[in-house]
N, C-alpha and C positions, 0 to 999 in steps of 0.2 A: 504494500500500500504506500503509496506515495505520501511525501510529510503536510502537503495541500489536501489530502484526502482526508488523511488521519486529523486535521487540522478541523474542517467542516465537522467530521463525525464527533468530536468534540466537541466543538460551538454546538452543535444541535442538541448534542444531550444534557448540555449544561443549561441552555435554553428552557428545555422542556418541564423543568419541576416550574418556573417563573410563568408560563402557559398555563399549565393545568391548575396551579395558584388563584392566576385570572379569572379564568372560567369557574371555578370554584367561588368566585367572587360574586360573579354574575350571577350564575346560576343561586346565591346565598341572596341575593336583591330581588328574583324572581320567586324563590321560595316566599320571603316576607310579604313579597305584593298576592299573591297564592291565596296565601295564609288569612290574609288582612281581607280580603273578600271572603273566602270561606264565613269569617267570624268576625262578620259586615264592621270591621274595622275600621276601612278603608273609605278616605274624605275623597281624597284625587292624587290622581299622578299626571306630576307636569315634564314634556319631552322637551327640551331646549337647547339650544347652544348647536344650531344647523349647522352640518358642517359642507365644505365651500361644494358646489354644482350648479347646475341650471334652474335647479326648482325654486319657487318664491315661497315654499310653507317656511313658515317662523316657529312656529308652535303648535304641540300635540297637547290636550288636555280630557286626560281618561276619566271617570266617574262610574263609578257602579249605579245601575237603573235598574229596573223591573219594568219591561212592557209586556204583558196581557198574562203575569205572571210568569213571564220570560227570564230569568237573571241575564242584564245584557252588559255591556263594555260602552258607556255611551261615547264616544271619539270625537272631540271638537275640530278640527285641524284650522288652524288662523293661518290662512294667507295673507301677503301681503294688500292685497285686495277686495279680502272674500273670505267669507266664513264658508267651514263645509262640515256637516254633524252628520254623526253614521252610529247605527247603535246594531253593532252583531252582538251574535252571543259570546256568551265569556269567552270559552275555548278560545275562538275565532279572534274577541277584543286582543287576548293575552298576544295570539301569535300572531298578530300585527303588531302589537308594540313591541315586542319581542325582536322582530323584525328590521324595523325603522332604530333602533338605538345600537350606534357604532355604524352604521350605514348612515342613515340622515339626519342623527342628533347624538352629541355628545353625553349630555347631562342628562338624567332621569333624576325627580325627585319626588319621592312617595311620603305622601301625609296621610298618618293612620290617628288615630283618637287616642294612640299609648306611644306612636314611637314618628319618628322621620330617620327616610332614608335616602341616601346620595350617592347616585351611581356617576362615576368618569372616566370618560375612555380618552385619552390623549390621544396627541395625534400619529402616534406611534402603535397606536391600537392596545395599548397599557390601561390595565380595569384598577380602577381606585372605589373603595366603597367606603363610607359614614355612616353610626348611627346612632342619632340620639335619644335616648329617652326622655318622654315628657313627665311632670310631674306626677301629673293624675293615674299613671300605668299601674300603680298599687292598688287604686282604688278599684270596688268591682264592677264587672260594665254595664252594667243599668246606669250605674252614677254617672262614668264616665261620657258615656253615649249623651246621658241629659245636658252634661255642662258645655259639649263641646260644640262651641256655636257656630262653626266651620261647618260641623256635617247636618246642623240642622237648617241651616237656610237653604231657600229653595233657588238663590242666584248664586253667584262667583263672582267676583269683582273683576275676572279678568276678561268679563263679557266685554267685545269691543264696543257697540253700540253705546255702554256706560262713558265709554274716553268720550263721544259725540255730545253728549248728554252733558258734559260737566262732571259728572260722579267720579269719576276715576282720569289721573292723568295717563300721562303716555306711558308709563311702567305701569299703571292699572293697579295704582295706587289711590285709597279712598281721600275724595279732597276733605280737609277738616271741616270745612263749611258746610260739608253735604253731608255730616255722621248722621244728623236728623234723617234728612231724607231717606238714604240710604235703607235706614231702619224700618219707614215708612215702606215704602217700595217692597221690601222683605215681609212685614206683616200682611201686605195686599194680599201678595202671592199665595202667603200662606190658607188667608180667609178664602181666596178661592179656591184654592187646591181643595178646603173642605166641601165648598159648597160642589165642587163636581160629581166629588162621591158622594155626596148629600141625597144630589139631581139623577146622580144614575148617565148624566148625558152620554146619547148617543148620537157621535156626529149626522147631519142628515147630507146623505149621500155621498160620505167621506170627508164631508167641507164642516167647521165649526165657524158659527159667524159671529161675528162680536161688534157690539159698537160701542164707543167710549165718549160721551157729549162732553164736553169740556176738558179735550184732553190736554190743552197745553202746549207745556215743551215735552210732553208724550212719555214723560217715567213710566207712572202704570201702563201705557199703551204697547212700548216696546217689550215689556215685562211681561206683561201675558201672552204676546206671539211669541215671545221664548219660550215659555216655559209649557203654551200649548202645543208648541211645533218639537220640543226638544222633550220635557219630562213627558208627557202625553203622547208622543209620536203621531198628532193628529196634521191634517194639513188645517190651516187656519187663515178666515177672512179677515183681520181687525181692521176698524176703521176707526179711526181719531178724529173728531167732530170739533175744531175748535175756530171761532170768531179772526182772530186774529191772524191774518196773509204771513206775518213773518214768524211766524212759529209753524205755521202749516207747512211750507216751504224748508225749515231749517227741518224737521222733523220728513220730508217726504227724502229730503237728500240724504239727509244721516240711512234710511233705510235703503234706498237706493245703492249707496255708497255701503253696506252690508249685504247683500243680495238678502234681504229679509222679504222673501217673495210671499205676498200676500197681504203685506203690511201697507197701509197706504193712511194719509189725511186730509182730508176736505174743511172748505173753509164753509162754516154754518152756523145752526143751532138745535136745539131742540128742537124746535118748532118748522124748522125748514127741513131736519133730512128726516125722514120718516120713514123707517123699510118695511119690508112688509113679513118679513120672517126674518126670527130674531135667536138667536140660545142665549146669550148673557149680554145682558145692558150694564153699562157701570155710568153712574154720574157722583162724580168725586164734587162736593160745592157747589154745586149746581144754588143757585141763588133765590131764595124766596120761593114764588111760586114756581119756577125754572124746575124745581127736584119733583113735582105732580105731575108736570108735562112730559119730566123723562119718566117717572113711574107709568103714568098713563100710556105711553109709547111703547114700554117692555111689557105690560099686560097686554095691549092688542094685539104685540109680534107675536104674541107667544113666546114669550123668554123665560127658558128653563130657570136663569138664573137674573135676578135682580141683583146689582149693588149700587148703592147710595148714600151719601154722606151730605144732609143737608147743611146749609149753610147759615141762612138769616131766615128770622118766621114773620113777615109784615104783615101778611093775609090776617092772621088771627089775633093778634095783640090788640088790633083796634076794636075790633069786634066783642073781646071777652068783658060780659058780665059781671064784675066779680059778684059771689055772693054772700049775704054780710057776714059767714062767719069766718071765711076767709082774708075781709078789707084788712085786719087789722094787719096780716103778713104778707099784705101782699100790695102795702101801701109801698114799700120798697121799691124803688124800681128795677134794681137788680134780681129781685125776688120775680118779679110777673115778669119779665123777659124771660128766666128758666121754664115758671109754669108755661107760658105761649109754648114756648119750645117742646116739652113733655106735651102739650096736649097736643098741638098738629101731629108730631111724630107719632103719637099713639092711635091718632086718627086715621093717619098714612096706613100703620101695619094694619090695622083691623079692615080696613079697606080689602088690604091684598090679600088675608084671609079669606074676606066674604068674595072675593074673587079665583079664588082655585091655588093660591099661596100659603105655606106654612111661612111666615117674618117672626123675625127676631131686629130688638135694637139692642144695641151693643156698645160699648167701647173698642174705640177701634185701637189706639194706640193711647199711651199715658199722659195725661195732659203737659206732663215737661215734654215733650215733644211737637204739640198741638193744642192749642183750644178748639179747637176745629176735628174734635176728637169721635162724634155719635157716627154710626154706621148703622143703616136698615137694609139686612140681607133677605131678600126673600127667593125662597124657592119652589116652584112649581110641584106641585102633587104630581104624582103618575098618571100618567093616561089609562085610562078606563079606572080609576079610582073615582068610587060611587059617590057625590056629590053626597052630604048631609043637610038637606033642607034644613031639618030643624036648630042647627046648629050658625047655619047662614041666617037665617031667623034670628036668630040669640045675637049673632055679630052684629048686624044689622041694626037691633035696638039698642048695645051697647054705645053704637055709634049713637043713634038719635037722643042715647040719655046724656051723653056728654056734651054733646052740644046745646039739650036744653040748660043744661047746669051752669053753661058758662056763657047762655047765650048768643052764641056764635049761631049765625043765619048763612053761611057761606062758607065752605071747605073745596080748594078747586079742585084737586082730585076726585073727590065727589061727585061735583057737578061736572067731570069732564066723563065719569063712567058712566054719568044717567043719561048723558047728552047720546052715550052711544048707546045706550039699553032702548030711549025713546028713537032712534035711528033704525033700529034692529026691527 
């Protein structure tokens, strides 16, 4: 054997415990991610740090899902111009990212509820692994599950559409000014995520349609075509109904500029866009009598789901009687603005009960966050669910006795559902 021979046969075999070391590494970072799904550990795994070629993905972002009781691999992949989400099944999630790490990204980083892990492959093809423990990993996992606020929100921060928004800058970092929001945005999502399974909804004809009347600079609106196009795997219509041309416009580009297909905003009102088949209406402050006219709208569409957060009560303040044994507490004026408010609102739900709705009012978020905090969620009973005359009877006078009590002669939701009964 020549001493060039003999030379390689050596380098090779001295090489090879440093290989199998590596892959021993790797495959210890793929065990953990495994593992962490197994025993729903597992928050997200982030793929970064592309390494150099033709392709413009920047980032992988895995997330454990369940669609139709599927365990799936949900896959965000952020291009540089374009979002693309794919949710195989685990198996399938695993060996795609399995795949893609040392070929199209260097760094993997796995966030479990007990531990973080960091996977790096130089550019030498050399495997580096990290791992730290979090505090709480002692704790048992009921606890641990509860406190970790990462795996219970239903968004990520590193959603692009939020950098559009203001939420998050260009590292997808939360801006300090938007903690409030943020948080808001997060409870929406959650209150609808209830009400879906609440509703049972089942998309009609594959398509879920939603319209949002005053949607703004479009937070809630971007948020729920997320999270009904991505947690839900449905396809999805939302439209954002807002007054204002330079919001409608900054809000159609941001989605454009995401290929968030489906997503769209027009310039309106209540009162002007009016469709005719509906699954979930949302009017976030809708103003005065503005929250009847959206209620009124999602009863006639037929919307599985109602939500609403009114805003001011002008209709009935003028209106209420007090009666004397109330004058003395209610000579306050802060005092009779509340009542006003507890009674329209109480008026609204029983409304949409005696109309084919189980409502609830609610706190929506904690007033350090909002004064602007009541929410009336209502949701549509089941079809072919046997109407209870007697019980719409019972609603019906409950309405009529409250209004004699405080002499109110006028509730427009009211009169906008008689107006359609005497139409009918």
């Amino acid at each position: 054997m020549s001493t060039d021979a003999a030379d390689d046969t050596a380098s090779t075999l001295s090489d090879a415990p440093d290989a199998l070391a590596e892959l021993a590494r790797r495959d210890r970072f793929f065990d953990a991610l495994s593992a962490s799904l197994a025993e729903q550990r597992c928050v997200k795994l982030v793929l970064g740090k592309p390494r150099r070629g033709g392709s413009d993905l920047v980032r992988v972002t895995a997330r454990p899902l369940v669609l139709r009781g599927q365990p799936c691999l949900s896959l965000l992949y952020h291009h540089a111009t374009r979002d693309i989400t794919k949710n195989p099944p685990l198996a399938e999630g695993l060996a795609a990212v399995q795949a893609m790490l040392g070929t199209e990204f260097s760094h993997a980083h796995l966030f479990t509820t007990t531990e973080e892990w960091q996977l790096m492959v130089s550019k030498r093809g050399r495997i580096g692994v990290t791992r730290k423990a979090l505090q709480q990993a002692g704790a048992p996992k009921a606890a641990a599950t509860g406190h970790d606020r990462e795996k219970h929100r239903f968004l990520s921060l590193d959603l692009p559409f939020l950098e559009d928004l203001g939420v998050t800058d260009a590292q997808h970092r939360l801006v300090p000014a938007m903690a409030r929001k943020w948080k808001q945005i997060n409870k929406f999502v959650e209150v609808l995520d209830h009400a879906l399974e609440a509703a049972r909804l089942q998309p009609r004809e594959g398509r879920v349609s939603v319209v949002d009347f005053g949607s703004g600079k479009g937070y809630l609106t971007f948020a729920m075509h997320h999270h009904l196009t991505h947690a839900r795997g449905w396809q999805a219509a939302v439209t954002g109904v807002e007054l204002r041309e330079d919001l409608v416009n900054l809000c159609n580009a941001a989605a454009l500029r995401r290929h968030m297909d489906g997503l769209s905003f027009v310039c309106g009102d209540v009162r002007s866009h009016v469709p005719e088949h509906l699954d979930v209406m949302v009017a976030l402050h809708a103003c005065d009598t503005a929250t009847d006219f959206a209620l009124h709208t999602g009863i006639r569409a037929g919307a599985s789901i109602i939500l609403t957060a009114p805003c001011c009560h002008k209709q009935i303040r003028p209106q209420m009687q007090l009666p004397p044994l109330l004058k003395p507490m209610l000579q306050h004026g802060v005092h009779l603005g509340q009542q006003a408010e507890m009674v329209t609102d109480s008026l609204r739900a029983l409304l949409l009960e005696a109309h084919g709705y189980d409502a609830q009012v609610f706190e929506f978020v904690a007033l350090e966050h909002t004064s602007k905090n009541k929410m009336i969620l209502a949701v549509r009973r089941p079809a072919g669910t046997r109407v209870d005359e007697a019980r719409r009877a019972q609603v019906l006078g409950q309405i009529a006795e409250i209004k004699a009590f405080y002499g109110i002669q006028e509730h427009c939701l009211e009169s906008l559902l008689q107006a359609d009964t005497a139409a009918a």
